[in-house]
N, C-alpha and C positions, 0 to 999 in steps of 0.2 A: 431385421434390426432389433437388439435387444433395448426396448427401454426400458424404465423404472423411472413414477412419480413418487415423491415423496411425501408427506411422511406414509410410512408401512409397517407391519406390524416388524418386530425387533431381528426376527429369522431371512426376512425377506428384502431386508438392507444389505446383506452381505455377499458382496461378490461371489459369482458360481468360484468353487476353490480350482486353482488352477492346477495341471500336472505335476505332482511334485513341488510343488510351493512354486511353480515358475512366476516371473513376473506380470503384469498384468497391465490393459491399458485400457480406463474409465476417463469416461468427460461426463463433467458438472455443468451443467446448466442453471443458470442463477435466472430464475425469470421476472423476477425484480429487478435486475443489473439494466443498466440504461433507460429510466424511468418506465419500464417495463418492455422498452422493445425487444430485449433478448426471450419472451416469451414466444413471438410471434416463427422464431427459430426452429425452433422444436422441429414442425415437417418437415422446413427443406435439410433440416441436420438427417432427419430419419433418413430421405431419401438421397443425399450424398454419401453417405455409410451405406448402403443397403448390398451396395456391389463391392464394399473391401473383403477382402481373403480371410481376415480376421476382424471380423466388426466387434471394436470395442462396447462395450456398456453404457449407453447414456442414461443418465440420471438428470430430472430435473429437480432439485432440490429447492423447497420454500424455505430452509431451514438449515442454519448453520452448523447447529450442535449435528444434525442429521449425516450432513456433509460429513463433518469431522470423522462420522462413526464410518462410514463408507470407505473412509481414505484409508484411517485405523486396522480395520478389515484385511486391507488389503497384503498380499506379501511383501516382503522386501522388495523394494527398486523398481515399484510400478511407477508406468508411466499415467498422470495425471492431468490431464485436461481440461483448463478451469474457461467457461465461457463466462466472463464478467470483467468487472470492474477492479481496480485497487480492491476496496474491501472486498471482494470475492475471493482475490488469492488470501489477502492479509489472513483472513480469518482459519483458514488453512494450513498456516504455517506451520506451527506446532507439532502438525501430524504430518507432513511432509519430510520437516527434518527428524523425526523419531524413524519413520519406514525406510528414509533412504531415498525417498522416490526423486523421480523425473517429475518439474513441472513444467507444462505446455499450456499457452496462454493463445487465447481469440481475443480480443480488445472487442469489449460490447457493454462498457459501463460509461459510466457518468465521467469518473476520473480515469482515465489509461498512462498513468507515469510510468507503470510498470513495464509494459506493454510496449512504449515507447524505448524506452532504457536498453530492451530488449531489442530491437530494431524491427516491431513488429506493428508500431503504430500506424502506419500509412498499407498494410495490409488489408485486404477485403477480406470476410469472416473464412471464404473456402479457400483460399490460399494460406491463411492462416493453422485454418485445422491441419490442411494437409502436411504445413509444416512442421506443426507439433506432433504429428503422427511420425512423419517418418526421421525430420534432422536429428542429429549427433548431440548430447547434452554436452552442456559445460558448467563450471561450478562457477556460484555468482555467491557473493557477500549477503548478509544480512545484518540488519542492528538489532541489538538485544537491549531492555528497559527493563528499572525495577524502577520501578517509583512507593512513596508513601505519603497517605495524607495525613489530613491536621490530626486525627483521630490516631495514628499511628499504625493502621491498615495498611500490609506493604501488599505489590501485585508485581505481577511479571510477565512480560510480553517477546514479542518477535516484532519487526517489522521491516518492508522490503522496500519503500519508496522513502518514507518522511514521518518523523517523528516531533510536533509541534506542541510549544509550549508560550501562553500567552497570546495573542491578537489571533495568530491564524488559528489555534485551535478554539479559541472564541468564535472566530468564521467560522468553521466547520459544525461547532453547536447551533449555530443561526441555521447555517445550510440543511440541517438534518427535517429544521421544519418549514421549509419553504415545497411549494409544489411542486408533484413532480413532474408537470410538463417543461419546467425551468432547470435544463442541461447543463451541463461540462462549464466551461468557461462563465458563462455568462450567470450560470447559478452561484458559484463563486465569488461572484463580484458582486452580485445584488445582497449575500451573506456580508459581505464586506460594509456593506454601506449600511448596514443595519449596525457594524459594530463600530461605526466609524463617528457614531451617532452619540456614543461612549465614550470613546478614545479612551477606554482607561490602561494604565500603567502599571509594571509588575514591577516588585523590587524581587531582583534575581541578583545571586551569584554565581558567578561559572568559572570551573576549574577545570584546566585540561591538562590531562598527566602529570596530576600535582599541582600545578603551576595555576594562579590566579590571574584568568584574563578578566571579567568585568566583576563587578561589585555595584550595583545602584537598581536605576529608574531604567526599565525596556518596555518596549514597544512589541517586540517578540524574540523567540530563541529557537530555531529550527534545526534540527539536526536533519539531513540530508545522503542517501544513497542512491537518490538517482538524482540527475539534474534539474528535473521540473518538477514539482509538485501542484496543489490546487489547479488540476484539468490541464495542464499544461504552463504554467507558468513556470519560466526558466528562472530560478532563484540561484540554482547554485552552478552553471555554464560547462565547467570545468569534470563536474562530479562524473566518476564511472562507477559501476554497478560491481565491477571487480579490480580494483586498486588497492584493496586492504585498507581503506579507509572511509573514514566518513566528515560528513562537509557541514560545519556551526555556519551560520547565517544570525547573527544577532546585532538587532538594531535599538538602540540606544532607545531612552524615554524622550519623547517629541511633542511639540504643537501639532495641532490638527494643519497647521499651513506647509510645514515640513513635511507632513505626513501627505499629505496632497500632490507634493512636487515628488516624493518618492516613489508613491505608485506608479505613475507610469515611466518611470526607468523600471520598474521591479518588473514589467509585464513586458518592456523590451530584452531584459537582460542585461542592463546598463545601469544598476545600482553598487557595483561592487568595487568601494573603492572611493563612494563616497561619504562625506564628513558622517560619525554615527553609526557607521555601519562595520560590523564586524566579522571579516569572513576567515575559518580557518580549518585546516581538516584536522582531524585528530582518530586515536584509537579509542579513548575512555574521557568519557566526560562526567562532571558533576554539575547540578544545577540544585541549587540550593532557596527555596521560593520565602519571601517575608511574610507573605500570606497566598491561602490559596492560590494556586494559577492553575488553569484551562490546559488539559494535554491529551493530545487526538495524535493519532499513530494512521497511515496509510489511509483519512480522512474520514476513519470513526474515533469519534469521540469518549474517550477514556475515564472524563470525570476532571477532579481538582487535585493536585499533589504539591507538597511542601519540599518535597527532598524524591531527585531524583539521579538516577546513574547511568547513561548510556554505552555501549563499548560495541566495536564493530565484532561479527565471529568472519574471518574471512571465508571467502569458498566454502558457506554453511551450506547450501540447497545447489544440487543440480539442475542447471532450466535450457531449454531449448532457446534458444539465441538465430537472430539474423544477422551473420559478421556481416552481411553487404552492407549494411543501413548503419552498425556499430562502431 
């Protein structure tokens, strides 16, 4: 079994070149993804690979920009195998949709929306691999971001689960510093109650294909391509991964006692539809912020922007899909 830790020096990041530029198929090991239990992976990955015909490449990667260079590397329309979290793939995307490639997901992070979407969340890690090795890809959506802040610094992203702007992406910078023996779900929620602590309120405007739906005082403004986001909370029910579209989630400016009776419909999936809440899919969005607001993408946190543009790219990334579970 070939592995490779990272980081290394610049030459020895780069996949052995295959025949004739043919395709190739690496897995990334994030050993930080799930408060570090995907580290403890490593052996038994070497040793379920040891006996394939073609044993792919593992890489454990500490290091994102590192990953990227690997993917980069690689020929057209390899296949990719990301062992982590949301942000394991997130962070990937870029270079995924530049190569062409095939991505292949193990769920072993903190947040798995991705993972789930896929119908790969109720999977054990080697049923997982094996499927990402061997099934048929299909093209699945992604969202695309430009935001700018007060400064008038513009940036530009990808994103494959949830792109959050105000309260949850406020959670997601609480979450980033809580411990990490504090998982999925429940670390989500304890981020929650730190910002709940604030309740503060964004003045947003939001435009969808020209058209103005809110203008005021939110609570938050989610833009959605998979159904669940924050570890599994089903926010948007309805949402698929390949519909050509993407799912706003915007909930009006509140009391802390409103906001109280809210949460737990939000964590059943039984908020949509009530007084305040705003649910609608759309192709191109605007959000337009009165000051600062908080926006975290695939549940890293991005920073503060004033003016931001969302728009779905359909069928952008090829991925390995469970249609049984989808």
């Amino acid at each position: 079994m070939d592995t490779t830790d990272l980081p290394l020096p610049a030459a020895a990041m780069r996949p052995a070149p295959a025949a004739s530029g043919r395709s190739q198929t690496v897995i990334l090991l994030n050993p930080h993804a799930g408060g570090g239990r995907a580290a403890r992976l490593k052996r038994p990955l070497e040793d379920s690979l040891s006996s394939a015909a073609e044993r792919p490449m593992l890489f454990v990667s500490h290091d994102a920009a590192l990953a990227r260079r690997i993917v980069d590397a690689l020929p057209a329309g390899s296949r990719v195998i990301v062992i982590g979290g949301d942000g394991s793939v997130s962070q990937l995307l870029p270079s995924l949709v530049a190569g062409g490639h095939v991505l292949g997901v193990v769920p072993l992070g903190s947040g798995n929306d991705t993972a789930h979407a896929l119908g790969l969340g109720r999977m054990g890690w080697r049923a997982a691999l094996d499927h990402a090795l061997q099934a048929r890809p299909s093209p699945i959506d992604l969202g695309e971001v430009r935001w700018a802040n007060a400064r008038g610094f513009e940036q530009h992203g990808l994103f494959i689960s949830s792109l959050c702007a105000g309260f949850d992406a406020a959670v997601t910078q609480h979450a980033l510093g809580l411990p990490r023996w504090l998982k999925g779900k429940p670390r989500y929620l304890g981020a929650t109650l730190l910002e709940l602590l604030a309740l503060r309120q964004f003045d947003l405007r939001a435009v969808i294909e020209g058209r103005a739906v809110h203008a005021g005082p939110v609570l938050l403004a989610s833009t959605l391509n998979t159904s669940s986001y924050g570890a599994g909370m089903p926010m948007a029910p309805g949402a698929t991964i390949d519909d050509g579209q993407l799912d706003l989630l915007l909930a009006d400016g509140m009391g802390l006692a409103r906001v109280l009776g809210l949460l737990p419909r939000m964590l059943a999936g039984r908020h949509l539809g009530q007084p305040g809440v705003l649910h609608q899919r759309f192709a191109r969005l605007g959000l337009k912020a009165g000051t600062p607001t908080p926006l975290a993408a695939d549940g890293e946190f991005l920073g503060e922007a004033v003016d931001i543009e969302v728009s779905v790219r359909p069928g952008a990334l090829l991925a390995v899909r469970n249609r049984e579970t989808t």
